[in-house]
C-alpha positions as CSV (number, residue, x, y, z in Angstrom):
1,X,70.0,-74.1,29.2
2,X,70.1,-71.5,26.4
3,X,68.7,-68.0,26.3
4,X,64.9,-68.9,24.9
5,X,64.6,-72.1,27.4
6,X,65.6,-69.8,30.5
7,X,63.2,-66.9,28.9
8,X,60.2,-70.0,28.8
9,X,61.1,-70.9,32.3
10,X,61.0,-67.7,33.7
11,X,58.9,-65.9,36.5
12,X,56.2,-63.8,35.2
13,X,57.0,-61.2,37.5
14,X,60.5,-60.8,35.9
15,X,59.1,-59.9,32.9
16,X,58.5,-56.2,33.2
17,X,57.7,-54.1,30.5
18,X,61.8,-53.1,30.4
19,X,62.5,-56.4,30.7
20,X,60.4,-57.7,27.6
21,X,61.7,-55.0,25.5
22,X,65.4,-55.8,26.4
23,X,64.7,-59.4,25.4
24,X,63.0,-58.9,22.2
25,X,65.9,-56.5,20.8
26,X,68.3,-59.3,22.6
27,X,67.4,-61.4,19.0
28,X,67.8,-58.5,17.1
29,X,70.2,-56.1,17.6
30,X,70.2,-54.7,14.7
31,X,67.3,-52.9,15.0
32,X,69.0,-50.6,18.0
33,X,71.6,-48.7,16.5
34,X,69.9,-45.0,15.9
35,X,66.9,-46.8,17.9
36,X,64.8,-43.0,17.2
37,X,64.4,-43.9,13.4
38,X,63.3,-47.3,14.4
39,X,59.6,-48.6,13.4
40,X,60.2,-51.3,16.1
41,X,60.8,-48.8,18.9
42,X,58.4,-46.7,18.3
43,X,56.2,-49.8,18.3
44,X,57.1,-50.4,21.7
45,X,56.0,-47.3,22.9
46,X,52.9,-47.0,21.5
47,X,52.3,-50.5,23.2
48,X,53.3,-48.7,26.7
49,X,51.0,-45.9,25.4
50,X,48.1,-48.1,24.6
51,X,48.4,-50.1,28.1
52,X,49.2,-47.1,30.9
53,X,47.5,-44.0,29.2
54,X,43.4,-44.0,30.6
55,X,41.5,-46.2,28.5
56,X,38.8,-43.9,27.6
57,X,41.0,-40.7,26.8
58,X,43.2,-43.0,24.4
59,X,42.6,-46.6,23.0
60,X,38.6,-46.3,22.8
61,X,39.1,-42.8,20.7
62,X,41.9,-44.8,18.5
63,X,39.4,-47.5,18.4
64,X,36.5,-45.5,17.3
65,X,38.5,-43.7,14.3
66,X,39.8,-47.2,13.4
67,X,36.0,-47.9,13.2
68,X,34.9,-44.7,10.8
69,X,37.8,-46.9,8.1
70,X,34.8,-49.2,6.8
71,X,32.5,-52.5,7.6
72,X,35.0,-55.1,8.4
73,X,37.2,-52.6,10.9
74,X,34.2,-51.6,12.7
75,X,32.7,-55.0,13.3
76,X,35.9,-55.4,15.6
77,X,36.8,-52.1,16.6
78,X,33.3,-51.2,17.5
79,X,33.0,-53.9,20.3
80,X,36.8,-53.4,21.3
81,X,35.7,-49.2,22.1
82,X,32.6,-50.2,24.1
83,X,34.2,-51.9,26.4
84,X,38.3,-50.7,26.5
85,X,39.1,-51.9,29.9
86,X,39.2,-55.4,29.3
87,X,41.1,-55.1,25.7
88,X,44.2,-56.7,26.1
89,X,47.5,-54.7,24.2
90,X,49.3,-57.7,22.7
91,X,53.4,-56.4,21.4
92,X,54.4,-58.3,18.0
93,X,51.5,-60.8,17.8
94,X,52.8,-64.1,15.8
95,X,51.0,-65.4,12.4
96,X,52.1,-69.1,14.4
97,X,52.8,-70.2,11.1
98,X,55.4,-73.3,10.4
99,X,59.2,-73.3,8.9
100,X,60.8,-70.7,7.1
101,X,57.9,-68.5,8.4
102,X,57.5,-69.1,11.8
103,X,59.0,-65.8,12.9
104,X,56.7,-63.2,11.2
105,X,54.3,-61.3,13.5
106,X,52.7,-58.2,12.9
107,X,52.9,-55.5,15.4
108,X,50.3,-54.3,17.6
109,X,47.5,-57.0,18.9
110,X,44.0,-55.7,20.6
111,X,42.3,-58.7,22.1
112,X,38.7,-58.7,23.6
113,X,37.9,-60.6,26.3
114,X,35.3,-62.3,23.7
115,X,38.3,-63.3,21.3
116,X,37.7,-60.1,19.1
117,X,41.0,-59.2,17.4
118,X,42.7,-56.2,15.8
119,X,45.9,-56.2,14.4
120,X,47.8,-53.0,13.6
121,X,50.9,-53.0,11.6
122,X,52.8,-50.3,12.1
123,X,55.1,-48.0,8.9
124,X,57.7,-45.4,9.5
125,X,60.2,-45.7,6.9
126,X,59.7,-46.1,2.9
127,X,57.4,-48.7,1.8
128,X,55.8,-50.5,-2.0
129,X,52.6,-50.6,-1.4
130,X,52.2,-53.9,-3.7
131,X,54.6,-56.2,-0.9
132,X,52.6,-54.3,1.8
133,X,49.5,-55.1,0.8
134,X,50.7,-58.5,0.5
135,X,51.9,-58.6,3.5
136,X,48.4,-57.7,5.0
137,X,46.8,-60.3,3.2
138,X,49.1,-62.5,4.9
139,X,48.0,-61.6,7.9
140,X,44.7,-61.3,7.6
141,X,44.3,-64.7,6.5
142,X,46.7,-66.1,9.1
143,X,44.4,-63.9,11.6
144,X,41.1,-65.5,10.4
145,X,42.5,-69.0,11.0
146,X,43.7,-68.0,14.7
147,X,40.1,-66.5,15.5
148,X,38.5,-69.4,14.5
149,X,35.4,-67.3,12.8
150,X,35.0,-64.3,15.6
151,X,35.2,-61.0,13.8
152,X,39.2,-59.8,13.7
153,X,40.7,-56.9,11.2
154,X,44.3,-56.4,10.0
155,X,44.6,-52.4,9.6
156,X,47.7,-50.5,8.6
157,X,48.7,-47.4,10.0
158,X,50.9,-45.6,7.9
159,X,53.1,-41.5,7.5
160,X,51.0,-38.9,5.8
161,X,51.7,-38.5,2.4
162,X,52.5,-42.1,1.6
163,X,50.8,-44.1,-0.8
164,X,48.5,-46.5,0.6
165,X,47.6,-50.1,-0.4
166,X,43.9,-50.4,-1.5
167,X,42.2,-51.0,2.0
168,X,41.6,-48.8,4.6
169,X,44.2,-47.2,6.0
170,X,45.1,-45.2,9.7
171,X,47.3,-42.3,9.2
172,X,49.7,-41.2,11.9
173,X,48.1,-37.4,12.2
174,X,44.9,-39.3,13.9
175,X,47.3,-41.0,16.6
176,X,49.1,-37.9,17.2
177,X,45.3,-35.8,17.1
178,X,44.3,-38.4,20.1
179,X,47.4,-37.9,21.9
180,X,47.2,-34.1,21.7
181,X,43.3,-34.5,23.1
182,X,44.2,-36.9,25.7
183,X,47.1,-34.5,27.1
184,X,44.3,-31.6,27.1
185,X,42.1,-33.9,29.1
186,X,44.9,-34.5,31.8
187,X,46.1,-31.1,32.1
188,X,42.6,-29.8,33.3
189,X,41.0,-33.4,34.3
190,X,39.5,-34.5,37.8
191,X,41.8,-36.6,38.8
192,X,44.1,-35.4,41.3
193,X,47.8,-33.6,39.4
194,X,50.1,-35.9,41.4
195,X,48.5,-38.8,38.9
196,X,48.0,-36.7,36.2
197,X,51.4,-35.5,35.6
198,X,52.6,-39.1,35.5
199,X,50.3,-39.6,32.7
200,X,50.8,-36.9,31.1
201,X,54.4,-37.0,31.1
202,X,53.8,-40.5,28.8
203,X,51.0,-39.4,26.3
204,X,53.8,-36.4,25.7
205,X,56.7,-38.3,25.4
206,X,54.9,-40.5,22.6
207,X,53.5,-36.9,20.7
208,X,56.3,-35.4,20.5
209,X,58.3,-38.7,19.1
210,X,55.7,-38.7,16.5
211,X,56.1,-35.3,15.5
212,X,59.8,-34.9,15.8
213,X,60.3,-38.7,14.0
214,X,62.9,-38.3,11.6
215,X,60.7,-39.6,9.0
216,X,58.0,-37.1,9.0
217,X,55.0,-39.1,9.8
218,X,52.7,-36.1,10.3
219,X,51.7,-33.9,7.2
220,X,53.7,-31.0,6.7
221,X,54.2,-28.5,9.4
222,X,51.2,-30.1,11.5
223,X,53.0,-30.5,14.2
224,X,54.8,-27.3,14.4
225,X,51.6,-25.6,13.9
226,X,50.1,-27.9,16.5
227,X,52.8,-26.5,19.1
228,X,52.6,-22.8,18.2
229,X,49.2,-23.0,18.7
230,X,49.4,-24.6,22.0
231,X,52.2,-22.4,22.9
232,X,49.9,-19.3,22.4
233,X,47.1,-21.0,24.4
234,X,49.1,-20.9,27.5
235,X,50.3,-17.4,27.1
């Protein structure tokens, strides 16, 4: 029995979240050496973001700016915010297409429970914008197929700064802007600290790999100004 037979066969309640992520790197260990300039890890954690961090402080917000991008985005994204508790947070959704391709995925899936779909695909490092944009249209078109005519979006979310193929486009500052909010609304919120500082301890972790990210996804000195001003604020 080899390693993806034993992976098909196993117990669901093996796969933990550790456990998925130690599997998917298992098939490519390339992408772990300096893991903190990785657009794969930091993939990961905005899944683990997306899934533990409250619904309404987080992925409807995220959903609701993906929806201000234009018509097609908020036909999805629209429905997706209205009703965030049921959106299932999909890790490197597959393009199930045949042969030489079979392995391509893009990055981030949102599912409805109604079969709405939103794909995010995730930049860090340097990018064309010609083979991206490409590679969108790949995906859109390989999304429309798996949806079977129920409204679904590809949207890419990309550094500050960079150019950006000719659709619309999420910038890194707005996930960062989100998480900032989100960490306001636990410091002070009603739920009780013990569960708060859990939560916060995550939605911080992910802002400050953002804004530390050796590739400078924020525009410059946003973050730094970001952190002064917050520094002041508990003075």
């Amino acid at each position: 029995m080899n390693e993806f037979s034993r992976w098909a066969s196993l117990d669901v309640g093996q796969k933990s979240y550790t456990v998925q992520v130690l599997h998917w790197f298992h098939y490519r260990p390339g992408a772990v050496a300096q893991s903190w300039t990785r657009e794969e890890v930091l993939t990961w954690e905005l899944v683990r973001a997306l899934d533990i961090l409250p619904r309404d402080l987080f992925l409807a917000p995220l959903l609701l700016k993906i929806s201000e991008l234009g018509a097609d985005a908020a036909r999805v994204a629209r429905p997706l915010a209205a009703d965030p508790q049921t959106v299932r947070v999909d890790p490197f959704p597959s393009l199930q297409l045949k042969g030489a391709k079979r392995n391509r995925r893009s990055d981030i899936g949102l599912i409805g429970q109604s079969g709405l779909t939103l794909w995010l695909e995730l930049k860090t490092g340097p990018f064309k914008p010609t083979p991206l944009l490409s590679q969108l249209d790949d995906q859109r078109e390989a999304l429309r197929v798996l949806c079977n005519g129920k409204p679904c979006a590809v949207v890419p979310l990309l550094p500050a700064g960079r150019p950006a193929p000719a659709l619309p486009t999420l910038r890194w500052d707005v996930v960062s802007f989100i998480l900032m909010s989100c960490i306001g609304a636990l410091t002070n919120g009603p739920e009780p600290e013990s569960l708060r500082r859990g939560l916060r301890a995550v939605a911080r972790e992910l802002y400050q790999r953002i804004g530390t990210h050796p590739a400078r996804l924020l525009p410059n000195h946003a973050f730094a100004a970001d952190r002064r001003a917050r520094s002041k604020g508990r003075r």
